[in-house]
Backbone as CSV, one residue per row, in Angstrom:
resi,resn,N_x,N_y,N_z,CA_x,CA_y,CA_z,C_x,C_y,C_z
1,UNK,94.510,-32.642,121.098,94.554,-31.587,122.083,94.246,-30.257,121.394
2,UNK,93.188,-29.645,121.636,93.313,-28.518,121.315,93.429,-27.321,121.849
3,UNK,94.105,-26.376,121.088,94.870,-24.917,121.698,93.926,-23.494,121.526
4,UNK,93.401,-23.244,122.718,92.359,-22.123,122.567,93.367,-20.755,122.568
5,UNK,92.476,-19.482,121.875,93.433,-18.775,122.098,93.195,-17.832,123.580
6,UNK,94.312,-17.190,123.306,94.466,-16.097,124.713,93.268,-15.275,124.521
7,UNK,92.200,-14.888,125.639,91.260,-13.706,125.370,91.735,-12.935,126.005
8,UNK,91.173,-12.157,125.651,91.396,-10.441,125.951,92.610,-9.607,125.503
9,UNK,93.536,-10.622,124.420,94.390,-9.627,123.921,93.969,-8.779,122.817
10,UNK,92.808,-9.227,122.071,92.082,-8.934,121.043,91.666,-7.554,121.519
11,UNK,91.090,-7.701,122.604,90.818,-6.092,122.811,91.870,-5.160,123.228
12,UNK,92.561,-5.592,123.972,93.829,-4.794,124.047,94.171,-4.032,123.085
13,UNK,94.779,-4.897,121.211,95.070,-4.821,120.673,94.145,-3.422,119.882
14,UNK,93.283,-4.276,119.530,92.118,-2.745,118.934,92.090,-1.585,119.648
15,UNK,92.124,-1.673,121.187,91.997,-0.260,121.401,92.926,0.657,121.831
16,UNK,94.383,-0.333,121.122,95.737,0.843,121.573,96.042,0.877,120.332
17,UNK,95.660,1.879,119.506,96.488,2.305,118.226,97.700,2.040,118.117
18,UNK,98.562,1.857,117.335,100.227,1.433,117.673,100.440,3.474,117.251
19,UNK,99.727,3.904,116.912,100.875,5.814,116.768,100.575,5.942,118.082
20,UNK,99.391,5.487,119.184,99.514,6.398,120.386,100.510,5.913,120.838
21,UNK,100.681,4.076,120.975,102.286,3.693,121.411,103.312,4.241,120.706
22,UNK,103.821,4.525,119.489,105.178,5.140,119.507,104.728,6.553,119.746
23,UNK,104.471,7.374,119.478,104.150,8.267,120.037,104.415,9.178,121.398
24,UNK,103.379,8.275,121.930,104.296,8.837,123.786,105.284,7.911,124.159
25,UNK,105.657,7.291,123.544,107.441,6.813,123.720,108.619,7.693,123.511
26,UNK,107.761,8.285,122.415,109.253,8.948,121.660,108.922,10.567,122.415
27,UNK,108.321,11.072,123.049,108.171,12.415,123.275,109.136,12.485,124.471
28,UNK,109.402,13.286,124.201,111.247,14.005,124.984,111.308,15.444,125.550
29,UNK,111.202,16.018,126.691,111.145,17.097,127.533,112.674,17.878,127.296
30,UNK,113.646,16.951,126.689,114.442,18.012,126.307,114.995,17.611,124.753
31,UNK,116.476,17.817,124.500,116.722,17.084,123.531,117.629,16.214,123.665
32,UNK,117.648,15.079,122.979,118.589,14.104,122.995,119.624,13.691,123.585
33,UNK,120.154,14.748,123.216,121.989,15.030,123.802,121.977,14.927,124.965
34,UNK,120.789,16.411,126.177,120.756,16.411,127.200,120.322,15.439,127.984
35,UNK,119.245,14.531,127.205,118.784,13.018,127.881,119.638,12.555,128.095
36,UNK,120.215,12.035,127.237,121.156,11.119,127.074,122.426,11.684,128.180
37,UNK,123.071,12.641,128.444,124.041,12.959,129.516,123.364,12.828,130.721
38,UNK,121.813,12.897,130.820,121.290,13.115,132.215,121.324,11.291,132.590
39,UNK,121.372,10.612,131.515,121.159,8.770,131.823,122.558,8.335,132.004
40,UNK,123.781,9.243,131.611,124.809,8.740,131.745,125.131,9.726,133.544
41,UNK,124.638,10.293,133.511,125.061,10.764,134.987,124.522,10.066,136.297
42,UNK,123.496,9.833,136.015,122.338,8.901,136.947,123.414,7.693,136.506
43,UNK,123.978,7.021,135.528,124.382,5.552,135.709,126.189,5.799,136.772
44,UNK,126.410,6.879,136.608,127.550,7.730,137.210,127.378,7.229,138.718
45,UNK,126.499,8.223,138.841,126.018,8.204,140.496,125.599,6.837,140.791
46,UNK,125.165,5.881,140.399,125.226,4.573,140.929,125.829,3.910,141.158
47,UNK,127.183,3.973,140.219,128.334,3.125,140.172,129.154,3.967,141.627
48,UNK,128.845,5.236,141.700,129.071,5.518,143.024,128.499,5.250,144.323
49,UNK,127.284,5.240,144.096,126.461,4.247,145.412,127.343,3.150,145.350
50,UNK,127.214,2.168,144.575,127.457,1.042,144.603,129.224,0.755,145.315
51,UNK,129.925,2.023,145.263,131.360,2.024,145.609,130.771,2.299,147.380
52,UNK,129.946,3.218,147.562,130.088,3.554,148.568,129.468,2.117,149.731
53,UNK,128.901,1.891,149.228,128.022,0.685,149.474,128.980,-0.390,149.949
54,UNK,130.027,-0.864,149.003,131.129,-1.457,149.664,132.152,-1.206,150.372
55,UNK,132.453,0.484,150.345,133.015,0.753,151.695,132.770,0.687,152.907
56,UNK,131.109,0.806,153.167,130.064,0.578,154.083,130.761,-1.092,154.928
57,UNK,130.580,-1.638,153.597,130.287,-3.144,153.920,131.630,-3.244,154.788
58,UNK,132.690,-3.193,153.956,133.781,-2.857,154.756,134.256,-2.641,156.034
59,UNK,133.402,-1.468,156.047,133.701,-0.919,157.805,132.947,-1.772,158.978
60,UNK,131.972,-2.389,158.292,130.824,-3.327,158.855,131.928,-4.751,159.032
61,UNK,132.360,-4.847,157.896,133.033,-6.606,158.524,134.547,-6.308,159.782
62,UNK,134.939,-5.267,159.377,135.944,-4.426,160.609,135.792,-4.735,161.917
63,UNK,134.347,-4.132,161.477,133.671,-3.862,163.150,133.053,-5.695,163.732
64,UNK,133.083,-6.757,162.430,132.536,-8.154,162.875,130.923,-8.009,163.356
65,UNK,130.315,-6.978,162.110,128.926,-6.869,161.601,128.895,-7.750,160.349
66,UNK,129.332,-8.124,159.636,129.370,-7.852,158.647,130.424,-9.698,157.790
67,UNK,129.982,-9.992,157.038,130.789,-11.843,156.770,131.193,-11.278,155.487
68,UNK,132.538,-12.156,155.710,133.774,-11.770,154.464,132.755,-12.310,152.972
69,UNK,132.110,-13.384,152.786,131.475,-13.110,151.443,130.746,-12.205,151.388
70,UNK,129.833,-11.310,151.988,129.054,-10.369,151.458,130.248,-9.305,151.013
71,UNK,131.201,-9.092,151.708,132.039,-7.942,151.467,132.751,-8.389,150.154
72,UNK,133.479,-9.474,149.849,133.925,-9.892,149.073,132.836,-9.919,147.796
73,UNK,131.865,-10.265,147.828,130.517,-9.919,146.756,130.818,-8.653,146.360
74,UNK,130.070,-7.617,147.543,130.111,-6.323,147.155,131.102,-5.495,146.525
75,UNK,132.096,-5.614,147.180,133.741,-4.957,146.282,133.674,-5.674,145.147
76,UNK,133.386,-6.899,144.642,133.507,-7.015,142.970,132.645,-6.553,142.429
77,UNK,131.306,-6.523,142.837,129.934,-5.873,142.022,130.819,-4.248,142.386
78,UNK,131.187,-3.197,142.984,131.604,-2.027,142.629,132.675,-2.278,141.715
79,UNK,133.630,-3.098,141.518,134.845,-3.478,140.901,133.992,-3.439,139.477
80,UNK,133.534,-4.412,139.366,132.690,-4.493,137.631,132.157,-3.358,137.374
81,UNK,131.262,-2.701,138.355,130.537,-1.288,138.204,131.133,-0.122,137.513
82,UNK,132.494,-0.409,138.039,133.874,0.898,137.851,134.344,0.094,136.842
83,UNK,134.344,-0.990,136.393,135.136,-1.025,135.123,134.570,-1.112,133.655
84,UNK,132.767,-1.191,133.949,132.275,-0.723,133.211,131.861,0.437,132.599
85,UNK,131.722,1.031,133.647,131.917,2.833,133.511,133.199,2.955,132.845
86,UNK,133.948,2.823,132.892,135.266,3.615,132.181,135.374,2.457,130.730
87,UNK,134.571,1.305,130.492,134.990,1.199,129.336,134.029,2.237,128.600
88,UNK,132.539,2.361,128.707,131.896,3.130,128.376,132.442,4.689,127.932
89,UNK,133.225,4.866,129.145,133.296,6.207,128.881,134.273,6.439,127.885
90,UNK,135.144,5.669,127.992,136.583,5.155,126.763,136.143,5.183,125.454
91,UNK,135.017,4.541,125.282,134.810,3.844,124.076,133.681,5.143,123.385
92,UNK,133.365,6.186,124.608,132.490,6.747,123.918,133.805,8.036,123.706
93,UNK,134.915,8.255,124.371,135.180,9.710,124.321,136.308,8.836,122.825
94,UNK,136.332,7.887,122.802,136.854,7.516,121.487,135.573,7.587,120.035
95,UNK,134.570,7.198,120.396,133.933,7.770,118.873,133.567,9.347,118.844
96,UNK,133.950,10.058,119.916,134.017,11.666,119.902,134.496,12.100,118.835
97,UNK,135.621,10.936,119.344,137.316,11.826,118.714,137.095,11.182,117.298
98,UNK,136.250,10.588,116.751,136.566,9.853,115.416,135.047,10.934,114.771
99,UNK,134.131,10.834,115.251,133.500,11.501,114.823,133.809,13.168,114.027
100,UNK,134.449,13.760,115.451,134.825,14.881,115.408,136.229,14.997,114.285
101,UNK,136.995,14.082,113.646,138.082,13.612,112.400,136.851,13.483,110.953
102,UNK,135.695,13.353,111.053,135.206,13.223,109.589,134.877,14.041,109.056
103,UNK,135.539,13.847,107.428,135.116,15.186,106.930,134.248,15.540,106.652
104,UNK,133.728,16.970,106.599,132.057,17.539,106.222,132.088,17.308,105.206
């Protein structure tokens, strides 16, 4: 049996330099820090959709819109949502505090 190869990665390959790929990967409109708080706020606000989302569902199975597994789904996916957020946030305002203990 023989194994031909893949075409057309060959050209792919030649005509994307790997500096233009890291390159415009790594280019950043602000700095770091502020990225990085703007990705933890956006993951913020989701875990809040995602709460609100099952209150929704909620009021929906109330009203007998709405079937006890989807609701029961949804409140644990916000349940995990919220308890991942706060280990995150735990675990990060704990290497703050360890960071901010080393000596210069």
């Amino acid at each position: 049996m023989d194994i031909n190869p893949v075409s057309g990665l060959g050209n792919i390959i030649k005509n994307t330099p790997l500096t233009n790929v890291v390159d415009n990967s790594l280019k950043l409109d602000k700095n770091p820090f502020q990225s990085l708080l703007d990705k933890a706020v956006d993951s913020l606000n989701a875990v809040s959709a995602q709460e609100m989302n099952s209150e929704k569902l909620i009021n929906d199975y109330i009203q007998g819109k709405a079937s006890l597994e989807d609701v029961m789904i949804e409140v644990e996916k916000a349940n995990l949502s919220v308890n991942l957020a706060m280990t995150v946030i735990n675990t990060s305002v704990t290497t703050i505090k360890e960071i901010m203990q080393m000596p210069v």
